[in-house]
VMD Tcl script that builds the backbone (N, CA, C; Angstrom):
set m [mol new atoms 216]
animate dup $m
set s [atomselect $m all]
$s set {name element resname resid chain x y z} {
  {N N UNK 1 A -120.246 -2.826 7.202}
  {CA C UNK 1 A -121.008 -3.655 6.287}
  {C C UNK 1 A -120.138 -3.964 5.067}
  {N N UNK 2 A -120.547 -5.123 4.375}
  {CA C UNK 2 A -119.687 -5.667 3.500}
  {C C UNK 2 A -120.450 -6.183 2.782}
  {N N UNK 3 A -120.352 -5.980 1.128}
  {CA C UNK 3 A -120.954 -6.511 0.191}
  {C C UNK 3 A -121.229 -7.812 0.063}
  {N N UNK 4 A -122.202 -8.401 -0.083}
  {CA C UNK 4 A -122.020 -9.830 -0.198}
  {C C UNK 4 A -122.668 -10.418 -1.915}
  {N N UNK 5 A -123.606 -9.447 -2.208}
  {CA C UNK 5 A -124.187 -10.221 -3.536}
  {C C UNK 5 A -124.653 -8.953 -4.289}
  {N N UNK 6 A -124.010 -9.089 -5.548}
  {CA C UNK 6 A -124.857 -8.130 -6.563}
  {C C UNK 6 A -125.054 -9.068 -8.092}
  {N N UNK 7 A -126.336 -8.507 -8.199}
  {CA C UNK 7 A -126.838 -9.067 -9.480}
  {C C UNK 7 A -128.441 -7.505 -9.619}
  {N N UNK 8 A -128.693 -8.247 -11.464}
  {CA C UNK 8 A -129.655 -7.767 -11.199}
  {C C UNK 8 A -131.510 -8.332 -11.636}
  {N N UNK 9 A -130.846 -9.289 -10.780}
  {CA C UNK 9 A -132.397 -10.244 -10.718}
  {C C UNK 9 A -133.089 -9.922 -9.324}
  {N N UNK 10 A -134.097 -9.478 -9.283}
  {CA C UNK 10 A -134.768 -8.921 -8.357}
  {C C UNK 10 A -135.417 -10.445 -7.612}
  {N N UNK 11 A -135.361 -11.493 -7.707}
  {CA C UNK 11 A -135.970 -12.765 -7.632}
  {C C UNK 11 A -134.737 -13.500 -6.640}
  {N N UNK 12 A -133.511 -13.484 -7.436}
  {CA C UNK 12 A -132.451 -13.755 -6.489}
  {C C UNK 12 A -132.306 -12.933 -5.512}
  {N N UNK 13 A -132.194 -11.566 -4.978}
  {CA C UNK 13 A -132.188 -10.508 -3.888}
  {C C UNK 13 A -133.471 -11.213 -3.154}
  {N N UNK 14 A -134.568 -11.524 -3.337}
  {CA C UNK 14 A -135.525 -11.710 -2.017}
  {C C UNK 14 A -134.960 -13.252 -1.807}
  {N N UNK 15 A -134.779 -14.566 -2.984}
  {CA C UNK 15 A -134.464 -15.431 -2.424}
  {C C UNK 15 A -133.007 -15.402 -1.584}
  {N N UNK 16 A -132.655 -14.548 -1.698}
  {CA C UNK 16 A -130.778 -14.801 -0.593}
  {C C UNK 16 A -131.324 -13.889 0.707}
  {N N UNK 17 A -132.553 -12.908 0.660}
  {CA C UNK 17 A -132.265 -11.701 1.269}
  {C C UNK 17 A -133.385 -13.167 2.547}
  {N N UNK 18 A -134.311 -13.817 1.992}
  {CA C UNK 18 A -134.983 -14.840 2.701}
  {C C UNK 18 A -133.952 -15.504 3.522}
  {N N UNK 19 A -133.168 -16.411 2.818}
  {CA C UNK 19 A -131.949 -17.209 3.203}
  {C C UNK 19 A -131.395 -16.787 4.196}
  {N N UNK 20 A -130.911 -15.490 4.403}
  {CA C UNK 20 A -129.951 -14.422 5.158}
  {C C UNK 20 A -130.369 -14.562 6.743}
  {N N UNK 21 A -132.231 -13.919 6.109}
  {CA C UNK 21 A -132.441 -14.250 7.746}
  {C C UNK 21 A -133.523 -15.240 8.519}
  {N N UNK 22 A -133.269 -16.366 7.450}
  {CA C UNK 22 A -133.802 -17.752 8.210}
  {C C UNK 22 A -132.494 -17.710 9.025}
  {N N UNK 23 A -131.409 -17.847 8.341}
  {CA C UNK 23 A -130.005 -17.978 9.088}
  {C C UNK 23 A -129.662 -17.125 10.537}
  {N N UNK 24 A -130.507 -16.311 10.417}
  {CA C UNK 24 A -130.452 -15.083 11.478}
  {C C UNK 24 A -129.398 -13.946 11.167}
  {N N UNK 25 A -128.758 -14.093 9.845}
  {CA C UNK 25 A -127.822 -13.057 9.090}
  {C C UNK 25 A -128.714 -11.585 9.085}
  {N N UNK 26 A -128.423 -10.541 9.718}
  {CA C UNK 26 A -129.049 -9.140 9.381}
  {C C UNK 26 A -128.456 -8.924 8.102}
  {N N UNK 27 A -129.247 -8.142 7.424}
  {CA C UNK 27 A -128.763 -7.575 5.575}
  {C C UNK 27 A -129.517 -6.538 5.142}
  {N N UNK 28 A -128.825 -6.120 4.393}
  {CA C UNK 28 A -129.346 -4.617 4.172}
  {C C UNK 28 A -129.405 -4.470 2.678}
  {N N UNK 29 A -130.656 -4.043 1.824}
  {CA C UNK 29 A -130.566 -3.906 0.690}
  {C C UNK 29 A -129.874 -2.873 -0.043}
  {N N UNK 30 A -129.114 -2.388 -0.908}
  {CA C UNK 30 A -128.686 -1.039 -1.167}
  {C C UNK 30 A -129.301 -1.226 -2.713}
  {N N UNK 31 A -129.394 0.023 -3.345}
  {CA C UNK 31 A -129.338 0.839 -4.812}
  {C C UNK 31 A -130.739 0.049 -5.078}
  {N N UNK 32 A -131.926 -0.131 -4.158}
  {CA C UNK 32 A -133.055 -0.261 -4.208}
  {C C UNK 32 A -133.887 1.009 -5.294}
  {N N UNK 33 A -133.832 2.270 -4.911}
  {CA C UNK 33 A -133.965 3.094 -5.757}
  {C C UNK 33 A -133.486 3.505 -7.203}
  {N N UNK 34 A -132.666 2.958 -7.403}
  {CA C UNK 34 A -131.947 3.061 -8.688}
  {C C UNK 34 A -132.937 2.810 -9.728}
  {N N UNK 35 A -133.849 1.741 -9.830}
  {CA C UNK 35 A -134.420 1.371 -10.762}
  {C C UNK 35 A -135.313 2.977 -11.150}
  {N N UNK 36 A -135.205 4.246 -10.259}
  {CA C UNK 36 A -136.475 5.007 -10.373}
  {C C UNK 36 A -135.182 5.990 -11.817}
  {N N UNK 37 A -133.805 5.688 -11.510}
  {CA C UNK 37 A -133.513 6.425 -12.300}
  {C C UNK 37 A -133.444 5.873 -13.994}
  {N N UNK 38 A -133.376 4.545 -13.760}
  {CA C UNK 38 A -133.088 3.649 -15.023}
  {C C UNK 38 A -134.139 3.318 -15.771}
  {N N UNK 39 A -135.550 3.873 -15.526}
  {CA C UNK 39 A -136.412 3.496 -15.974}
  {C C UNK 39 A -137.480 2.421 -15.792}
  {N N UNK 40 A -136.597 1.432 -14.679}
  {CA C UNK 40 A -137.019 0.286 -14.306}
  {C C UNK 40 A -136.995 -1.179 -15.276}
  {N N UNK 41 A -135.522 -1.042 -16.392}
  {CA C UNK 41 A -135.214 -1.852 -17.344}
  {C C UNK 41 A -134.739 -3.005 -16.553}
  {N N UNK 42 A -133.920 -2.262 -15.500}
  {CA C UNK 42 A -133.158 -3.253 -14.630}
  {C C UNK 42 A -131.245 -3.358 -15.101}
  {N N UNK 43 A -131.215 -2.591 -15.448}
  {CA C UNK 43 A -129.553 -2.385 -15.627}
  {C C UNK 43 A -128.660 -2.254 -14.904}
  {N N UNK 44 A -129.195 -1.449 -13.704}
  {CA C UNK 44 A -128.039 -1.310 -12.514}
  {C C UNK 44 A -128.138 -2.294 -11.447}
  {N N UNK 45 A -127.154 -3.126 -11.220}
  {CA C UNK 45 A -127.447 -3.993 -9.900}
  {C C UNK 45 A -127.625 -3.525 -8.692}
  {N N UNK 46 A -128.667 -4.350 -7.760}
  {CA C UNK 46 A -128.688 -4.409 -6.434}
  {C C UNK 46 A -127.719 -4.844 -5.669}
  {N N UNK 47 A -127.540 -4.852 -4.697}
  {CA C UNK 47 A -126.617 -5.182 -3.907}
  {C C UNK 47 A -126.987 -5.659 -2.326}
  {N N UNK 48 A -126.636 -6.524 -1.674}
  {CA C UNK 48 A -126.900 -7.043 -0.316}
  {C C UNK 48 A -125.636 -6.729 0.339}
  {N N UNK 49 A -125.827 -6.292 2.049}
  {CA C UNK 49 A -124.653 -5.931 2.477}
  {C C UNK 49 A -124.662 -6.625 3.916}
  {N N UNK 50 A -123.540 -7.026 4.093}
  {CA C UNK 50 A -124.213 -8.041 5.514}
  {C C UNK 50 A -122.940 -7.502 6.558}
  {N N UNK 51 A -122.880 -7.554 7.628}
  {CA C UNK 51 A -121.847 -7.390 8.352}
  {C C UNK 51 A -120.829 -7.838 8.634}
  {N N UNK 52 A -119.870 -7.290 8.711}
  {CA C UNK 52 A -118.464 -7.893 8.414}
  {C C UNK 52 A -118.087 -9.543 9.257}
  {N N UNK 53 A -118.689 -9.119 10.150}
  {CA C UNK 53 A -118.605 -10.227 10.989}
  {C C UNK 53 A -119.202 -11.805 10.614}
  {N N UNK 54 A -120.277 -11.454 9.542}
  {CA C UNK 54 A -121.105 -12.672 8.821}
  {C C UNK 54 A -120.768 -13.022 7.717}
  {N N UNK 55 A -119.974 -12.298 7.578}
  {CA C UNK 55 A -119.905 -12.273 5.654}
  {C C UNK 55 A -119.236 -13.812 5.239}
  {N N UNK 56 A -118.337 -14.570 5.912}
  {CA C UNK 56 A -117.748 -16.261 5.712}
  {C C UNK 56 A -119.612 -16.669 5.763}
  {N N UNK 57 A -120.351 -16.620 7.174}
  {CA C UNK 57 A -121.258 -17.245 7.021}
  {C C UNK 57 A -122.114 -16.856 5.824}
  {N N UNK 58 A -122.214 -15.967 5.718}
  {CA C UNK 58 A -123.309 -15.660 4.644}
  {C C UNK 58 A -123.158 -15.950 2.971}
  {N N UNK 59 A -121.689 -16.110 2.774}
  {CA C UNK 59 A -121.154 -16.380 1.642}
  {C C UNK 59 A -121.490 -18.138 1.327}
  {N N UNK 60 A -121.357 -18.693 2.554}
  {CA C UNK 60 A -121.906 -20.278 2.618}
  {C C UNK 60 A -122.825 -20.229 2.333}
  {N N UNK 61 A -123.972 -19.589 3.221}
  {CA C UNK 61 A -125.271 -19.740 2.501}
  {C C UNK 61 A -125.686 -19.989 1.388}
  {N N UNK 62 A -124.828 -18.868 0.654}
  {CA C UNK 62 A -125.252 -18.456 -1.251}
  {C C UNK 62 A -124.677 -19.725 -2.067}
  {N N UNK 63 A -123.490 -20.361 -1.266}
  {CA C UNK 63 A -123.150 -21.228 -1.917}
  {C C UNK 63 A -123.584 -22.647 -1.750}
  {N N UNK 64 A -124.111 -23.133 -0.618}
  {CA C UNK 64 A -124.977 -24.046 -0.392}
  {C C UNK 64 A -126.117 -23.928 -1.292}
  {N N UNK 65 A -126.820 -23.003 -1.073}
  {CA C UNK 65 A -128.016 -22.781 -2.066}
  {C C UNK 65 A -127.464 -22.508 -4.061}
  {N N UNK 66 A -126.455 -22.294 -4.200}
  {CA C UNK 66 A -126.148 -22.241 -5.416}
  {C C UNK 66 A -126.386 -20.632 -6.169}
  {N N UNK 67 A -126.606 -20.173 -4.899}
  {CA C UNK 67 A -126.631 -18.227 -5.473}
  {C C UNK 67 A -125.106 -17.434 -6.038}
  {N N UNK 68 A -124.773 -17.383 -7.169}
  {CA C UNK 68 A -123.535 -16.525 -7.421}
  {C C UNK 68 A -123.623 -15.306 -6.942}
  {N N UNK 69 A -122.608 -15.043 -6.391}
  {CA C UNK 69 A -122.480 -13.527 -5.618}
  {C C UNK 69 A -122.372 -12.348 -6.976}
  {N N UNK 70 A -122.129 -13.066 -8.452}
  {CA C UNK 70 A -121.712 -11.702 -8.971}
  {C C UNK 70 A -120.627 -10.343 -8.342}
  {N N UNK 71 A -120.160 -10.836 -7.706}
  {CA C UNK 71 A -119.033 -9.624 -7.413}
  {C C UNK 71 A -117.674 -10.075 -7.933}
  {N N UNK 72 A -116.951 -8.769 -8.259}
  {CA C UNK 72 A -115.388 -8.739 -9.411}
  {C C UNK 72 A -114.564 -8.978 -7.771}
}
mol reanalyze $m
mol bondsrecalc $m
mol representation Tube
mol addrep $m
């Protein structure tokens, strides 16, 4: 699995995590729990992880739709 999007807008994660698998992209949410340690301010980003094998396609997606991946 391979990172594809971190941010921490909880609004963008369901709209890409939607996107992913209209496309038929499998994805996996990670650091879903985090918010239980942060208070639930929203400071630590989420992250989407898609398989290595999708990740060109799935990166189109975000960019067709205009989603920044946020990743360094």
């Amino acid at each position: 699995m391979k990172e594809l999007l971190r941010t921490t807008d909880p609004t963008i994660i369901a709209f890409a995590m939607a996107l992913l698998q209209g496309e038929g992209i499998d994805c996996f949410e990670m650091d879903v729990n985090m918010s239980v340690l942060e208070g639930g301010i929203g400071i630590f980003p989420r992250r989407i992880l898609v398989h290595e094998d999708r990740l060109i396609q799935a990166e189109r997606v975000m960019k067709d739709n205009e989603i920044p991946l946020g990743r360094t």
